[in-house]
C-alpha positions in Angstrom: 2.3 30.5 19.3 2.1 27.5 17.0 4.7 25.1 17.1 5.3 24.1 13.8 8.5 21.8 13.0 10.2 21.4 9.6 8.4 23.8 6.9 10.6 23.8 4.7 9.9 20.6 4.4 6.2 21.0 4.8 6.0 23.0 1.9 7.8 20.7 -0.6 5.9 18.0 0.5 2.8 20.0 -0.1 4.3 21.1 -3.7 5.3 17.6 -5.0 1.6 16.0 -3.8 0.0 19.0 -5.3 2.0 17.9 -8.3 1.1 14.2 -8.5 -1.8 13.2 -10.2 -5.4 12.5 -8.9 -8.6 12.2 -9.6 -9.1 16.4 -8.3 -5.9 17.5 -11.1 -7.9 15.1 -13.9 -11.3 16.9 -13.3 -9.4 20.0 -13.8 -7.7 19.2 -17.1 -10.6 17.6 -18.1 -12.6 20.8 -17.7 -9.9 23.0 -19.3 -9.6 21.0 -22.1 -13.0 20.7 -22.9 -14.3 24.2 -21.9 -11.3 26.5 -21.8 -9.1 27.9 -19.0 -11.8 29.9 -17.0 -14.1 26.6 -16.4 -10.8 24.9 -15.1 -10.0 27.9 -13.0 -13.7 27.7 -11.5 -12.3 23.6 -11.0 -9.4 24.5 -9.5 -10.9 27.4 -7.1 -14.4 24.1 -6.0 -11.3 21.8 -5.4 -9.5 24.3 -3.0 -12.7 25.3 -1.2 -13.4 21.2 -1.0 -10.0 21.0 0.4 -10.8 23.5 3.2 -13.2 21.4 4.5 -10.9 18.5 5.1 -8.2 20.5 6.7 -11.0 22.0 9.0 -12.0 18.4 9.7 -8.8 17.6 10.4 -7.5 20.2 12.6 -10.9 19.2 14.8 -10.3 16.2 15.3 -6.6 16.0 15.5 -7.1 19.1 18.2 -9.6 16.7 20.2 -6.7 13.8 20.2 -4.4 15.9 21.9 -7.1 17.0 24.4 -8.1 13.5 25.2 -4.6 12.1 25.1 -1.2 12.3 24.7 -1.2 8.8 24.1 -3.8 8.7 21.2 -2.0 11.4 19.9 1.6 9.5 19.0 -0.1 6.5 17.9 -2.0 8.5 15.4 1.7 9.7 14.7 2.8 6.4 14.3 0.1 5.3 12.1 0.2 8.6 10.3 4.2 7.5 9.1 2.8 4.1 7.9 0.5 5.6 5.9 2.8 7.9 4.4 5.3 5.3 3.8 2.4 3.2 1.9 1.2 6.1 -0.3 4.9 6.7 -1.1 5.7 2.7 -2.3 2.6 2.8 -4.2 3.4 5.6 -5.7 6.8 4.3 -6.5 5.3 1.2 -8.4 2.7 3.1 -10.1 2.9 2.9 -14.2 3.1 5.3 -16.2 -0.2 6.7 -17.4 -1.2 7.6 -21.3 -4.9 8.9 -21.6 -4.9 12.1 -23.4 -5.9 15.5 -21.7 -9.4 15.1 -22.4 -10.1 11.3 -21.6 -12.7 11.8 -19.2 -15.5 13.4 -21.2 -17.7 15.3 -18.9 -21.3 17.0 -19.9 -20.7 21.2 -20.5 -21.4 22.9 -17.6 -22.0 26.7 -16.3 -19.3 28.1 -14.2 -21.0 28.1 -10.7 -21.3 24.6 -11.5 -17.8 23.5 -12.4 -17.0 25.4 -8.9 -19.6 23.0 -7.1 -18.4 20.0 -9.3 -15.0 21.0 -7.6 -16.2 21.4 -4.5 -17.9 17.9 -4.6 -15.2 16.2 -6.1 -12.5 16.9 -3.3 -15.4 16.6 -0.1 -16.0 13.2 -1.5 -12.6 11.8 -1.3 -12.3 10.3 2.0 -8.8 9.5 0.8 -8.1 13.2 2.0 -9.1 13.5 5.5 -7.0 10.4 5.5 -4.2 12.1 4.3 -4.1 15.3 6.5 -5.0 13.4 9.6 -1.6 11.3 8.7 0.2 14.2 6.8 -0.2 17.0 9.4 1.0 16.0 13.0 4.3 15.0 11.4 5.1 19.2 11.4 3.5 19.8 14.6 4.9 20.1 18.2 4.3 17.7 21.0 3.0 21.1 23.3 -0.8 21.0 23.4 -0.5 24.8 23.4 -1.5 26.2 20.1 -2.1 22.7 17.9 -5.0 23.3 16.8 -4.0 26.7 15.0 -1.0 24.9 13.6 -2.4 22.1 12.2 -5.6 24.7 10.1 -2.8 26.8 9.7 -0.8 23.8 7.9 -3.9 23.0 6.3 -4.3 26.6 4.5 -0.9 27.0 3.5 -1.0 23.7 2.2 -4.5 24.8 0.3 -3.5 27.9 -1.0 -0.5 26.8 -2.6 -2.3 23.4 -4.2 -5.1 25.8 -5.7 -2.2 28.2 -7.1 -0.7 25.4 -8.7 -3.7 23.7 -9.8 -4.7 26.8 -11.3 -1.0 27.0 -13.7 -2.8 23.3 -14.9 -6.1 25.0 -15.9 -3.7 27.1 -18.1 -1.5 24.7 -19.3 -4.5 22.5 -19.7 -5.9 24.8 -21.9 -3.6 25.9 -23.9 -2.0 22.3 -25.0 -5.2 21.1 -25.9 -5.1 19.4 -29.2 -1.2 19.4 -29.1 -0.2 16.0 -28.8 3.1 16.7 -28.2 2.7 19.2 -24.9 0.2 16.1 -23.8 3.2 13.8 -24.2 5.5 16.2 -22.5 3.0 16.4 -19.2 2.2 12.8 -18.7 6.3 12.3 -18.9 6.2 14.6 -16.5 3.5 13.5 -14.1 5.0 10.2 -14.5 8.5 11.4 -12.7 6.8 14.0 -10.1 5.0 10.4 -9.0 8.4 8.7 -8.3 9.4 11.7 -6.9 6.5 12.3 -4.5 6.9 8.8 -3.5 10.4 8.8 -2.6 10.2 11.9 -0.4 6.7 10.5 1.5 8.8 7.4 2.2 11.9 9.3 3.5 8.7 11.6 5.6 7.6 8.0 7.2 11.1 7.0 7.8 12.7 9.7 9.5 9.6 10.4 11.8 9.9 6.5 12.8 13.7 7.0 13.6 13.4 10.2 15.5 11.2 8.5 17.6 13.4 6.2 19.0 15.4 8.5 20.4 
C-alpha cells in the first residue's frame, strides 16, 4: 500500500504550480491565441504526456535511492526542502510580467505537431525532473514498501490535474484573444498566484526541515 503523507496538501501544491507561469503555460497561450482553442488543447495534452516522462524518471530514480540507501534517501529530502524554499523566494521577488497573450509568435502548425511541440517543450526542461525529484519525497513515507508506486502515483495525479487545468487556459486563452482587458485581468492574476505559490513552497521547505528535528 503506498504510504502517501499530507495530500491535501499535495494537491494544492500541485494546483497553485500548475497555476504559476512557465515557459509550458506560455506555449500554450501562445498557441491558443494564435490558432484557436483546439491547437492549445493539443498543447496542453504534448505538455502532459512531456510531464509523464519526468514523473516516470523520477519515481525511478527516487525508487533506486531508497533501495541503495536510507541515507541517500533523507539527504535528497533535505536537499529537496532547499530547493523548494529557493523556487518559493524567487518566486516571491519575481515582477510582475506585461507581454500580451500572443508575445511569443510561433510559426502555424498542424495539430499532431503542436502535441509534439508540447511534448518537447516539457521533456526539455530539466528544471522538471528537478522539481519532482525535490517535490515528491516530501508526501512519501519513510517504509521502502510501496515507494515507488507512491511517488508515479503522485506524479499522475499531479499530471492529470496540471493538464485539466492547463486545458481551462487553452480556453480562456482563446477566447480573450484580442481583449485587452481579459489580458490585463490574467497577468494580474498570474502575478498574485506567483506570490502565492511561493509562499506555500517556502512554508513546504520549512515545515519538512522542522519535522525533522524531531
Amino acid at each position: 500500500m503506498p504510504d502517501i503523507h499530507h495530500f491535501t496538501l499535495f494537491l494544492l501544491s500541485g494546483l497553485l504550480l500548475n497555476m504559476t507561469p512557465g515557459a509550458d503555460m506560455l506555449f500554450i497561450v501562445s498557441r491558443s491565441a494564435q490558432q484557436g482553442a483546439r491547437a492549445g488543447a493539443m498543447a496542453a495534452l504534448g505538455v502532459g504526456a512531456g510531464c509523464l516522462v519526468h514523473v516516470t524518471a523520477a519515481a525511478v530514480g527516487l525508487s533506486a535511492l531508497i533501495a541503495a540507501s536510507d541515507l541517500a534517501f533523507s539527504v535528497v529530502k533535505w536537499l529537496g526542502a532547499a530547493y523548494l524554499v529557493w523556487l518559493g523566494m524567487g518566486l516571491l521577488r519575481a515582477r510582475p510580467q506585461t507581454p500580451s497573450l500572443a508575445s511569443a509568435r510561433l510559426p502555424a502548425a498542424t495539430l499532431r505537431a503542436v502535441f509534439w511541440q508540447g511534448v518537447l517543450t516539457n521533456v526539455l526542461n530539466p528544471k522538471i525532473v528537478l522539481f519532482f525529484l525535490a517535490f515528491l519525497p516530501q508526501f512519501v513515507g519513510a517504509s521502502t514498501s510501496g515507494q515507488g508506486w507512491a511517488f508515479l502515483l503522485l506524479g499522475v495525479v499531479f499530471t492529470v490535474n496540471g493538464t485539466l487545468f492547463n486545458l481551462g487556459v487553452a480556453w480562456v486563452a482563446a477566447r480573450a484573444r484580442g481583449h485587452m482587458a481579459g489580458v490585463g485581468r490574467m497577468q494580474c492574476l498570474a502575478h498574485w498566484v506567483r506570490r502565492l505559490t511561493g509562499v506555500m513552497f517556502v512554508g513546504l521547505g520549512l515545515r519538512l526541515a522542522l519535522a525533522s528535528r524531531v
